[in-house]
Structure formats: C-alpha cells, structure tokens
N, C-alpha and C positions, 0 to 999 in steps of 0.2 A: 260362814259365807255360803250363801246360795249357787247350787252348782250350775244355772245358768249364767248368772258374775263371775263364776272361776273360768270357764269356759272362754267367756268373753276378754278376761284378761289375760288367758294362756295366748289369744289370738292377737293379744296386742304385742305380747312380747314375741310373739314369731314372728310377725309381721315387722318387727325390729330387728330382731338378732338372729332371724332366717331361721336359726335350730337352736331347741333345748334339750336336757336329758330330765329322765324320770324323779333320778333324783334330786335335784337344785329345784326344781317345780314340789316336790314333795315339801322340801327344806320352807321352800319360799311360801306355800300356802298351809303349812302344817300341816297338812294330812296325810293318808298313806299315800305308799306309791301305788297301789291296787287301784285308790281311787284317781289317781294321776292317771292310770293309764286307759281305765274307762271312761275318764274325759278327753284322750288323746283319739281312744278308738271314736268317739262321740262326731269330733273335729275332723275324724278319717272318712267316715261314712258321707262327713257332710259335703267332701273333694275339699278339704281346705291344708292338705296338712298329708304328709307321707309318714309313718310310723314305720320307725327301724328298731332294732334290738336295744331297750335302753334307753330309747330319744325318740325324739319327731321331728322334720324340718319343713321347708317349703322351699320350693323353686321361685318364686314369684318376682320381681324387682332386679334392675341391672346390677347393682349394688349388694353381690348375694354370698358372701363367705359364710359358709358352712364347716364348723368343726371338725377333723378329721376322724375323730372319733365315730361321731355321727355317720361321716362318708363310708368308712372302712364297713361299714355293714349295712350300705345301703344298695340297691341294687345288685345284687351280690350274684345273682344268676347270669345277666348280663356283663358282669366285669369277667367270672370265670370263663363263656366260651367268646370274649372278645385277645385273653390271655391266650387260649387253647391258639387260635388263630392268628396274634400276633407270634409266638414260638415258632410257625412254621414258615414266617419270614426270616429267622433269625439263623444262622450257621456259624459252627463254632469257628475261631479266632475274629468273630466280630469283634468292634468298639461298637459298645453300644450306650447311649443316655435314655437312663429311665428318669422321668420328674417326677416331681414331689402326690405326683396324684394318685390316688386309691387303685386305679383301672392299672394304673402302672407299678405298683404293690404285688398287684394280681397276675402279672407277668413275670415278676422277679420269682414268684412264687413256683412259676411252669419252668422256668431255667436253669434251676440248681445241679442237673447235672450236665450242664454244658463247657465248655472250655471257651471263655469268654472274657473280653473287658467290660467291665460298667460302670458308668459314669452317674451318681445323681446326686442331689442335693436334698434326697429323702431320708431322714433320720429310721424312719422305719423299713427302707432298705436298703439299708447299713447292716441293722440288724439280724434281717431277715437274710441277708448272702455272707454275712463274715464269717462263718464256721465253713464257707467251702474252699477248699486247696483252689479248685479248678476255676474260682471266678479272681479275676484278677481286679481285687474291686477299690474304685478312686471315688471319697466323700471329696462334695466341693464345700468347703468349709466357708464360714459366715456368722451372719447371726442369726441363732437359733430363735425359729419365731413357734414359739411351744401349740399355741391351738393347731397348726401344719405339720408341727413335728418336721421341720425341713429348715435351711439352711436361705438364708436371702445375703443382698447386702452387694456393695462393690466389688468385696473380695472374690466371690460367684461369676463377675462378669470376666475379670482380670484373669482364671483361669481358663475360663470358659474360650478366651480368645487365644488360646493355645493349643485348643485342642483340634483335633480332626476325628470323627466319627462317620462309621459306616452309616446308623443307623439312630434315628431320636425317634420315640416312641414320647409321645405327650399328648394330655391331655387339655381342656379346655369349660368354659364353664358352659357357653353356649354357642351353638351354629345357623346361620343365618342366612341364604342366599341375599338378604338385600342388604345386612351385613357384615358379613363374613366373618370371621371364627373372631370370638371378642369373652373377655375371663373378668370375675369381678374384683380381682386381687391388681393393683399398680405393681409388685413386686415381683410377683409370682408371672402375670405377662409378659415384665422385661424380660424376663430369663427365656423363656418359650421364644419369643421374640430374635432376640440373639442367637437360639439354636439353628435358627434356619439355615444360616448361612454357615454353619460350622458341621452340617454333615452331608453326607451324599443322598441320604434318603430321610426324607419325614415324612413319620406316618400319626395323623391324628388320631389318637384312641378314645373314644365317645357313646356313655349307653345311650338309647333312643330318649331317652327323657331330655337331652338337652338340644335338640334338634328344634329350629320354629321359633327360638330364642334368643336375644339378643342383654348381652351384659356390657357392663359399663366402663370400658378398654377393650379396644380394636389390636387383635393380636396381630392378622396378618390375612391377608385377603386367600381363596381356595387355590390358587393359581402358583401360590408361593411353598403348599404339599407337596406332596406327591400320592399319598392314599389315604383313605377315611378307610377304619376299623371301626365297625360296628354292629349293631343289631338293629340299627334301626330298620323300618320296611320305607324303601324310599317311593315314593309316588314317581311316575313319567317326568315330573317338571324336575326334583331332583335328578334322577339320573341322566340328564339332556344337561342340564348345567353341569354337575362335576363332568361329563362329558368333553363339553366346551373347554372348562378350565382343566382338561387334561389330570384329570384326579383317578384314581385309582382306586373299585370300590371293591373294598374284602369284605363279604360277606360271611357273619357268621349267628345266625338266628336262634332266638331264644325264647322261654317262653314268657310274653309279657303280659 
C-alpha cells in the first residue's frame, strides 16, 4: 500500500473513532510501528491529528470519546500545573469527588499525603490512592466501562444522592460561551451533572485545548460552577462573561 492511501485511511479512521494507538494501526496495516508513527507525525505537521506517547487523537466532532489510555498522556504539562493548582484549593478533612477524567488522575496524584475523603468512579484512582492510610477512599461502584477505566451505571447515581461533598473537581470534553460546558459521553455527563448539586463547591478542571468547543451533551450551563481551573489564556470577552456568571478564575499557566 502506498503511504499516501495509508495515510488517508489512518485519517478516516480518526475521523471515526477520534483516537488510535501505534500499535492496532501497525497490526491493522502490517507494517512497522516506525512506520506508523512517521505517518502519524506526517498527519501532525499537517494540523490534522495531536500525537501522544503511543497513539494519535483528534479533537474535532461533538460526538468525541477518546480512550483513556490515549488521554492519560496527552497534554500532560497542562494537566500537572492545573493539579499543582487545584491541591491548593484543597484542605485536609475535605470530602472531596474526583471523576473519572485524566486532569483529575493528575490531582489525585498531588494529594497523597493529605488526610482526606475521596470520592470517584475512577478505576485508576482507586488504584492510584489505595496504598494510603490517610486517604479515606469511597469507589462508587457500577459498570465497569473498560476504554474509561471508570465505573457508570444507576448504581453511581443511587450513591451519589447520599452523598455531601466539600468539594468536586471535574472535568468536561468542551467549554463554550454560547454553549456552555457540554462532554461527548451520555454517561459520563449524567454523573458530572448530578454532582452539582451534591457539593458546596465545583470547580471545572480543563486544558486550554477544549476551550471554543462545543460537544454533544449540554452538562450544565457556567453559572451552575463555581470556578474554571485552567491554563487556558482567556481573551476580555471570556473573562467579562465568567465574570457575569459569577465564575471564579484560577489561573495556572503553562507552556503551550
């Protein structure tokens, strides 16, 4: 096959299933992964395509799930000092809910020596906190949906509406002024959705790449936060709106 065709069909299956890895593109066109990944950089040069350790995805389409695998090493400068920055919200004997998102991975990661409850439906921060005495940590259990490595399902809700929390740290696929925070998962939004109302503070946690974007479920309009955590560099028009909606901007700059 001609590496202009390989190319072209790497781009159709992105354009599909948002992200692949080096190796199933290897498997799937027989060739090395060397050369999978000098067609991935090909596709990067071209702006079509963001290349992570191991994989490639796209942002593009409201309909946009991204494998966590994929996620957990993407933007990975921006997740650490939005984590550094969210920690210094946090005080020990919170309740706190982390979700299922990478950016919120990367917080659990800054908090392990704090003396804390945490609450998520992240299979990989279950893992990532259960060696410590000090965190007093509650899995909302469900069904395991493996490409998220997180926990969905009724069962999720049913606990969730028992809970009280200081503090929910979540994340979101895209933010929108016209509108407003919206995720391309139906599951993963209800859960975000219902957290609103079950803690005293939400704080949306979000790299600058999903900013100006609009995905396909309306989680909850800006008014219904309390602050954006981010990197992103906001223009006058954003910060006159979270303004108005009473949003709360933490600032924590990175290099993008």
């Amino acid at each position: 096959m001609l590496a202009v065709t390989r190319k072209s069909k790497i781009r159709d299956l992105l354009t599909e299933r948002k992200s692949v890895t080096v190796s199933e593109l290897s498997d799937y066109f027989k060739v090395t992964e060397e050369t999978i990944r000098r067609d991935l950089k090909s596709l990067e040069d071209l702006g079509f395509l963001t290349r992570t350790y191991g994989g490639a995805f796209i942002q593009d389409g409201v309909e946009n799930n991204v494998n966590v695998a994929i996620r957990e090493v993407a933007f990975t400068d921006s997740k650490t000092v939005i984590a550094k920055a969210s920690r210094h919200l946090i005080n020990n004997g919170d309740s706190i809910f982390l979700d299922s998102s990478t950016t919120a991975l990367f917080i659990a990661r800054s908090i392990k020596e704090m003396r804390l409850t945490v609450v998520t439906n992240s299979l990989l921060i279950v893992d990532e906190l259960a060696p410590y005495d000090n965190i007093h940590l509650i899995c909302i259990g469900g069904s395991l949906q493996r490409d998220d490595k997180a926990f969905h399902g009724s069962s999720v809700f049913d606990l969730i509406d028992k809970l009280y929390l200081d503090k929910t740290f979540m994340s979101c696929r895209s933010l929108s002024i016209e509108n407003g925070i919206t995720d391309s998962s139906e599951s993963i939004g209800a859960i975000r959705r219902k957290l609103l109302s079950r803690s005293n503070k939400v704080y949306v946690v979000a790299d600058y790449s999903k900013f100006n974007k609009t995905s396909f479920l309306h989680i909850c309009h800006f008014n219904d936060i309390d602050g954006i955590i981010s990197d992103f560099e906001y223009t006058q028009e954003w910060r006159d709106f979270l303004n108005r909606s009473n949003v709360e901007i933490i600032n924590c700059p990175s290099k993008q």
